[in-house]
Structures are given as C-alpha cells and as structure tokens.
C-alpha positions in Angstrom: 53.1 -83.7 70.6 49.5 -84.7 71.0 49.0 -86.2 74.7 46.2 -88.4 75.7 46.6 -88.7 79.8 44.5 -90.0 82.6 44.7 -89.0 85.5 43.3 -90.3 88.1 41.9 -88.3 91.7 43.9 -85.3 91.8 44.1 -81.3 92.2 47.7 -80.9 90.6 46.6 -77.5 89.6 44.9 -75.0 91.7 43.4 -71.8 90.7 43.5 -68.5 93.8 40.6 -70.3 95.5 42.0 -73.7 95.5 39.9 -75.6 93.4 41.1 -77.1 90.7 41.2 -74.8 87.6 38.7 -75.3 85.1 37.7 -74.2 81.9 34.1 -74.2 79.4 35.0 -75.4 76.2 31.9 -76.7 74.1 29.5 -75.9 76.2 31.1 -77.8 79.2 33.1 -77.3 82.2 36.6 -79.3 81.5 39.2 -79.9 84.1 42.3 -78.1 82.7 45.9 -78.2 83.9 47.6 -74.5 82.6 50.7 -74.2 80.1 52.7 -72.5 82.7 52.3 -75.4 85.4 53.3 -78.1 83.2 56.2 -76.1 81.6 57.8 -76.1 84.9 57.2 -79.8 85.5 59.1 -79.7 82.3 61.8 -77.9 83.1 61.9 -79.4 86.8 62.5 -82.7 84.8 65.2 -81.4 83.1 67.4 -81.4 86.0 66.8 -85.0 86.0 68.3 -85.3 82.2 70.7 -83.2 82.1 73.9 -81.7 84.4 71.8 -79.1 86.4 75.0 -76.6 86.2 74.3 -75.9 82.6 70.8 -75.2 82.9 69.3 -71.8 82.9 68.1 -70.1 86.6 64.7 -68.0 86.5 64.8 -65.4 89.8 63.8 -61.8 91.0 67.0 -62.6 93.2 69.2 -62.8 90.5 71.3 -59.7 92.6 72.4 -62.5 95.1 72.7 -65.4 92.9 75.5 -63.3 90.5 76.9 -62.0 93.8 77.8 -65.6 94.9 79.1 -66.3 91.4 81.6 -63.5 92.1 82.4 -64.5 95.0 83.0 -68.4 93.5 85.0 -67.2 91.3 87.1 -64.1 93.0 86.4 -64.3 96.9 89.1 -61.8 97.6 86.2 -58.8 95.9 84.4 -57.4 99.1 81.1 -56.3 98.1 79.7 -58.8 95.6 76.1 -57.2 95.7 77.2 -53.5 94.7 79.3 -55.2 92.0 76.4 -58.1 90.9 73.7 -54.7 90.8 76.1 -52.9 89.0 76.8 -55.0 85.6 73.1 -56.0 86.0 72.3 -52.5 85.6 74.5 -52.0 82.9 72.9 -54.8 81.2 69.9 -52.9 81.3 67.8 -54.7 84.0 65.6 -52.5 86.3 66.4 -52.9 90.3 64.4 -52.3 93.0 65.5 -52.3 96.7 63.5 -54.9 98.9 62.9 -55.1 102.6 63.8 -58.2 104.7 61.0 -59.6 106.5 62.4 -58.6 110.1 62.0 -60.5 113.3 59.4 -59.4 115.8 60.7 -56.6 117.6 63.2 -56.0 114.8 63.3 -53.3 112.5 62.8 -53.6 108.7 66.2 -54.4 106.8 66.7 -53.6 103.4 67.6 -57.0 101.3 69.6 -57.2 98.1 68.2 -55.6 95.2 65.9 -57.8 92.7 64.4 -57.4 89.6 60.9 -56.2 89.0 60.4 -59.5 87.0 61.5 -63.0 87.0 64.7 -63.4 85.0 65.7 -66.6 83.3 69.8 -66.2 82.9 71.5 -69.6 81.7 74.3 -70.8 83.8 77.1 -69.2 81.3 75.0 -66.4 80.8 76.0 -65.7 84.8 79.3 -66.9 84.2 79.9 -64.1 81.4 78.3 -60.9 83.6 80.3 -62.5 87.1 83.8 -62.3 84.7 82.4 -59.2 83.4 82.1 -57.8 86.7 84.9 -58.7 88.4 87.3 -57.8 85.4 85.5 -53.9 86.4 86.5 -54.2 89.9 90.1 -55.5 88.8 90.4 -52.6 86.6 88.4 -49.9 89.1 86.9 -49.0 85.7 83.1 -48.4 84.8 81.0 -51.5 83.2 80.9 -51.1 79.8 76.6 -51.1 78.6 77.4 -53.1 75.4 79.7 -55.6 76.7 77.0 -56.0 79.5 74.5 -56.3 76.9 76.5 -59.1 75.1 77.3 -60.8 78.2 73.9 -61.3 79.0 73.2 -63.0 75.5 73.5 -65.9 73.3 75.4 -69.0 75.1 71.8 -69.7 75.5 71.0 -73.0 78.1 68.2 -75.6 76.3 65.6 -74.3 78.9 65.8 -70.5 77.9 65.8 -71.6 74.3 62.8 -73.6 75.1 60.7 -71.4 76.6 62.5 -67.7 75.7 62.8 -64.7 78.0 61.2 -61.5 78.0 62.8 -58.2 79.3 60.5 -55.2 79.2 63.4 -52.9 80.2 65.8 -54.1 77.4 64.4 -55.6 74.5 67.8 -56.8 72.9 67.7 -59.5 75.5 64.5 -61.0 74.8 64.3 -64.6 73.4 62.1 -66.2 71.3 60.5 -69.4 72.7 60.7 -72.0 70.5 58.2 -74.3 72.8 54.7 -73.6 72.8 52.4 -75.5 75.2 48.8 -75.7 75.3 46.6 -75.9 78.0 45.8 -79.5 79.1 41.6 -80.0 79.5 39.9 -83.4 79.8 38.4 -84.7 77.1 34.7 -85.2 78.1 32.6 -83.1 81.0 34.2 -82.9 84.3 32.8 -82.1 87.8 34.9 -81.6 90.9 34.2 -83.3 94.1 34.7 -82.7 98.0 37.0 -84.4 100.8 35.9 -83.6 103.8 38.6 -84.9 106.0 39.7 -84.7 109.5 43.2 -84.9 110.8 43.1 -87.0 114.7 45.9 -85.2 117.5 47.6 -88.4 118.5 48.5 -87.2 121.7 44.9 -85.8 122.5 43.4 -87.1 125.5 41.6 -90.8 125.7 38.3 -89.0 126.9 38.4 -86.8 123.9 37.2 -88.0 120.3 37.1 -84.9 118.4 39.7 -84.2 115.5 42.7 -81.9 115.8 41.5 -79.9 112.7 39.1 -80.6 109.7 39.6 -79.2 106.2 37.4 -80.0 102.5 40.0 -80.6 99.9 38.7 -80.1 95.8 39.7 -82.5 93.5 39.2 -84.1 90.5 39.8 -86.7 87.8 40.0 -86.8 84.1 41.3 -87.9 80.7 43.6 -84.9 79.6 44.1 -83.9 76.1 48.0 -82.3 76.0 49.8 -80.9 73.3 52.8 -78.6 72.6 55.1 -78.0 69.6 58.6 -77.0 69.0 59.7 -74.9 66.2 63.0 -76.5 65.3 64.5 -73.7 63.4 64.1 -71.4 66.3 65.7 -73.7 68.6 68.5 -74.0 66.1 68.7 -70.4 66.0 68.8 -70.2 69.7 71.1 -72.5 70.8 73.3 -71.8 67.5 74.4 -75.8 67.0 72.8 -78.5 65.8 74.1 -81.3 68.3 72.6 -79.6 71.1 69.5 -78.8 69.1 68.9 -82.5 68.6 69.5 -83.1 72.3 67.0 -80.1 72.9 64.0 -82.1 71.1 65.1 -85.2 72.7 65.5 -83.6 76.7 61.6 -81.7 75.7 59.9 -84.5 74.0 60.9 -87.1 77.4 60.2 -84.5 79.8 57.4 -83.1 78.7 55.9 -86.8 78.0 56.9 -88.3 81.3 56.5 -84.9 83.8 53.7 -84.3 85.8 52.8 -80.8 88.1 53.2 -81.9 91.4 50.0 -79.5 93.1 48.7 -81.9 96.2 50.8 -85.3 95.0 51.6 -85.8 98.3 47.4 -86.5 98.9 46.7 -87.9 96.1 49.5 -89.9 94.7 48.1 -88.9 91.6 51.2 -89.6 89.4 50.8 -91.6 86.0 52.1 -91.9 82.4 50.2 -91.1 78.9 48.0 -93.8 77.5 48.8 -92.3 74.0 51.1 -90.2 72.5 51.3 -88.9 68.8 54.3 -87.1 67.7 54.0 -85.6 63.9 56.9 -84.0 62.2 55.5 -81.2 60.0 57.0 -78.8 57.5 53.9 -76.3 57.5 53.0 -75.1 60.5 52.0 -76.6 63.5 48.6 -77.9 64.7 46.2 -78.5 67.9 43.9 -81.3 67.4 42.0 -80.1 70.5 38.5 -79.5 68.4 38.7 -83.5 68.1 37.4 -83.0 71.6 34.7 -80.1 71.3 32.3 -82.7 71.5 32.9 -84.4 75.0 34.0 -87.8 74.5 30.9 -90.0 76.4 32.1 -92.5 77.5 33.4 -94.3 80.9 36.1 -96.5 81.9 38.6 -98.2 79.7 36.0 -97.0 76.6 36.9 -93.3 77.4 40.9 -93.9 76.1 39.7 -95.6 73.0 36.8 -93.5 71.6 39.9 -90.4 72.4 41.9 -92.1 70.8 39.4 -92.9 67.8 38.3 -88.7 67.5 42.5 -87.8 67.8 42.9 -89.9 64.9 39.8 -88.7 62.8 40.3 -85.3 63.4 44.5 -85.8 62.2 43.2 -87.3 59.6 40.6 -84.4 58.6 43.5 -81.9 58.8 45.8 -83.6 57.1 43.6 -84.4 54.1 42.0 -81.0 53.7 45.2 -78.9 54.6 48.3 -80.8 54.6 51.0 -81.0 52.5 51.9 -85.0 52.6 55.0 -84.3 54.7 54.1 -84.8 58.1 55.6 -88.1 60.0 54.1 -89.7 62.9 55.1 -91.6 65.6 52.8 -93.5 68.7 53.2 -94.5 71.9 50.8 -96.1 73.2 49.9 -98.1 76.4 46.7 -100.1 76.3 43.4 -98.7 75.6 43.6 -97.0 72.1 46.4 -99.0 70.6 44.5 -100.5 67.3 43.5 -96.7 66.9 46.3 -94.8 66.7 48.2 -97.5 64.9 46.6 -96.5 61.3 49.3 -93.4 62.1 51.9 -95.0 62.9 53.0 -98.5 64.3 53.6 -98.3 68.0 56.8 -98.3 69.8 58.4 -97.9 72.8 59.4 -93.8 74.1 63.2 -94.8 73.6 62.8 -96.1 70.1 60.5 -93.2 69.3 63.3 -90.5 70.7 66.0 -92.0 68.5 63.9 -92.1 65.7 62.5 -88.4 66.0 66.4 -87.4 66.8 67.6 -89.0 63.4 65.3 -87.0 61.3 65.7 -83.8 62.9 69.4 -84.2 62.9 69.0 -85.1 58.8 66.7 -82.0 58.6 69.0 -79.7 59.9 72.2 -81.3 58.2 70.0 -80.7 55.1 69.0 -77.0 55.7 72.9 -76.4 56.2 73.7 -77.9 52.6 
C-alpha cells in the first residue's frame, strides 16, 4: 500500500520533548509519523471490524488478565494469580514482582507479577493457558512445560499474525510479522510552528484579566507519504486458513487506509482520509516508493497532491520497468487532486470495490498455491 495523506495542523505524533517527530531525508527536515504509532491506530481500528473477543491483548499485566480468565471460567479456584504466574512460567515467560503505587501514608504493596516485556496473547491463546491451568489445579498436579508451550501457540488472532510477537525468554513462541509498515514523512520540507495559547479560569474574579495557565503547543502540517506491505504467505502460515487470511488483508488494508494516530486530536481535530492510494499485488518482493520523494515535492496547495501523485507514479513506473517481473496488479483510490495521475495504473474506484477486488485475487492465489 502506497499512501498519499494530508494532513492538515496537527501533532499526532510526539517525540520525548513533545514536538512533533521529525526526520532529514534528502537533505531536509520531514514531518514523520513512526511505524509503531500508526500500527496501533491500526490495530485500535480493528476493534471496530471485527468482534473485539477474538482479537489478540498486548500487556506486561498479562498475570491479572489470565487470572480473571480463570476465574471466568472456574470461580470456585481461590488464587487465580499464583495459578495465572504459574502456567505463565511454565510457558517460559520471565516474571517480575511489581510494587503498587501506595497511598500517602501507606506502605508499598506488592502487585501481581508482570512480564519484563509487553506480551501480545490472542484471545484463545488465553483461553488455552486459563484451561490449562485450571485443569492443574483440578488435578493438584504440576503444569506440564510443553503443553504450556503449545498452549501459548498457534490459534493465532489476525493482529498477532499481523504484526508477530517476540519473546526473548522463549524463542519457540515468537511470531513472524507478516505486516511491515514504514515510517510516514511528508513529502516536501516541513517546519513546525508554535501556539502560544492561554487557557481563561471562568470563575476568576471580574477585576482580574490574567489567564488561568498558558502553555506553547508544537505542531505541524504536511502531505504524508505511507506505505506498508503484507507478506501473504506468512499470514497464511500464521493464521493456518485461508478464509481468515483473506479477511486478514481485507481488516489491514481498511484499517490501515482509514486509521489515523490520535496524538493531540482533541486540539486539532486533525482527522482526514487519503487523497491517493495505490495498492500493487506483486509476486517478487515488496517495494517502498519513498525515493519518489527524495526530492521534496515544491509545490503548495492543491498542486502539492498532484505533482505527488505525478513522482509516485514515475517512480512505480521506473521500478517496474527496470526490475519487475510483469506480474504486479494495481489498484487506486483516489479523491481529488491526483486522479488523472494515478489513473495510467489503474482506473479508480471506490475503497469497497477495491477490497473485494484485492480479496478475490488473494483468495485465487492461495486456492492456487494449495493445488
């Protein structure tokens, strides 16, 4: 998916200062959003797509969240935490005790145990180590490390087949991601601006006209250039059925098209939808057509969309013809500016039509490989 976005005032990504993040590429400072920040507007979306209970969880609390599926499904068990640390242990995942933030006066509590790292489980991934656990406790017998192991793999939800897992203390249960995502930086030369802003008490006083605080806010705006690919086989391999790869690649290519990170929307209501998308279906190997953009696009208003547009094109083209293989197919959406552009790729159609018609050939791809 190559993504041409515009996006108007905005800091929707912050770096540790505050400021929106940034980044020099030819010779210029670029706004940029990061991978990670629009991945989880991605999976955040999800939830709108799909049933939330079969989508994966990513925690350092994952203690108390398999504790309370233990005690969903067997509330008679009395210690759900010892149990929940125990098959997580077993599983190979490293604990670590943490301290509850007391209240003044208080003394320091010690919390369930967490991970050392965020872990992404899918929902019957918990299921399996819950069962698993409470089948111990049934049988006052020790948790098995293999069938811990295997509890705590495959069944894979489409988000942690997506965007994979990685556990340094047990390799086995890593996962592949079979999303990549690029980091999103304008198109042409960006500098951020200053709001200086001031916030009025409305119960102050009559007789006093000074503000109740005062802050400078960072912000800027740009033309984004976004892209990410998914490796189909992977997902396939993943998920382990084709049905719910299809539906995979049709929940990421809407989410990721229609999601935005949500960093300050509430001051900017900076929320808007792609003027251009390009999807290509390749057999070789993917491709970021990010250096059509090494040389900032110069140009301002409306003009800015098309002359992207016009280098995204050129520089498809220039891979294509020096490297490709004649089998990639492409598909636009496009809203306004940069239309009569992109349509030498592909004629342009609406996201729905271009989701069914990605789906199709995916689905006949994969019911090919399998013949």
């Amino acid at each position: 998916m190559h993504i041409l976005q515009t996006v108007p005032p905005s800091n929707i990504n912050r770096d540790d200062t505050g400021s929106p993040k940034s980044a020099v590429y030819g010779g210029v400072p670029r706004a940029r959003v990061s991978s990670q920040s629009w991945k989880r507007a991605t999976r955040q979306m999800f939830r709108e797509l799909l049933d939330p209970a079969t989508l994966g969880v990513r925690t350092k609390r994952v203690v108390a969240l398999l504790a309370e599926r233990i005690t969903q499904l067997a509330p008679d068990i009395t210690e759900p935490e010892a149990l929940a640390a125990q098959v997580l242990t077993a599983a190979g995942i490293e604990l670590e005790k943490k301290a509850k933030r007391p209240k003044k006066g208080e003394p320091t509590e010690e919390g369930p145990e967490q991970s050392k790292y965020l872990l992404f489980l899918s929902a019957s991934q918990i299921d399996r180590l819950a069962k698993l656990a409470i089948e111990s406790a049934r049988t006052e017998s020790a948790i098995d490390k293999s069938a811990a192991r295997a509890a705590g793999q495959g069944a894979n939800s489409v988000d942690v087949a997506l965007f994979g897992r990685m556990v340094a203390d047990a390799t086995d249960l890593n996962i592949d991601a079979a999303a990549q995502v690029a980091h999103a930086i304008s198109v042409h030369t960006v500098n951020n601006e200053f709001d200086y802003f001031t916030a009025v008490d409305d119960r102050a006083p009559e007789d006093n006209a000074g503000a109740g605080m005062i802050g400078l806010v960072e912000f800027n705006s740009s033309t984004l250039y976004r892209y990410a690919t998914v490796n189909v086989d992977m997902l396939r391999q993943n998920l382990g059925d084709d049905t719910a790869t299809v539906r995979a690649v049709e929940t990421f290519l809407t989410a990721f098209i229609k999601s935005m990170p949500t960093g300050k929307q509430n001051t900017f209501a900076n929320r808007t939808l792609p003027d251009a998308v390009l999807i290509s279906l390749r057999t070789d190997q993917p491709v970021n057509l990010v250096n059509a953009f090494e040389e900032p696009v110069n140009a301002a208003g409306s003009a800015r969309a098309v002359a992207a547009a016009k280098a995204l094109v050129a520089r498809h083209r220039a891979i294509d013809n020096a490297y490709g293989n004649g089998s990639a197919h492409n598909f636009v959406i496009a809203a306004g500016d940069g239309i009569n552009e992109l349509a030498e790729l592909a004629a342009p159609a609406p996201l729905p039509q271009v989701i069914d018609a990605v789906a199709a050939r995916v689905d006949a791809a994969l019911g090919e490989s399998n013949s």
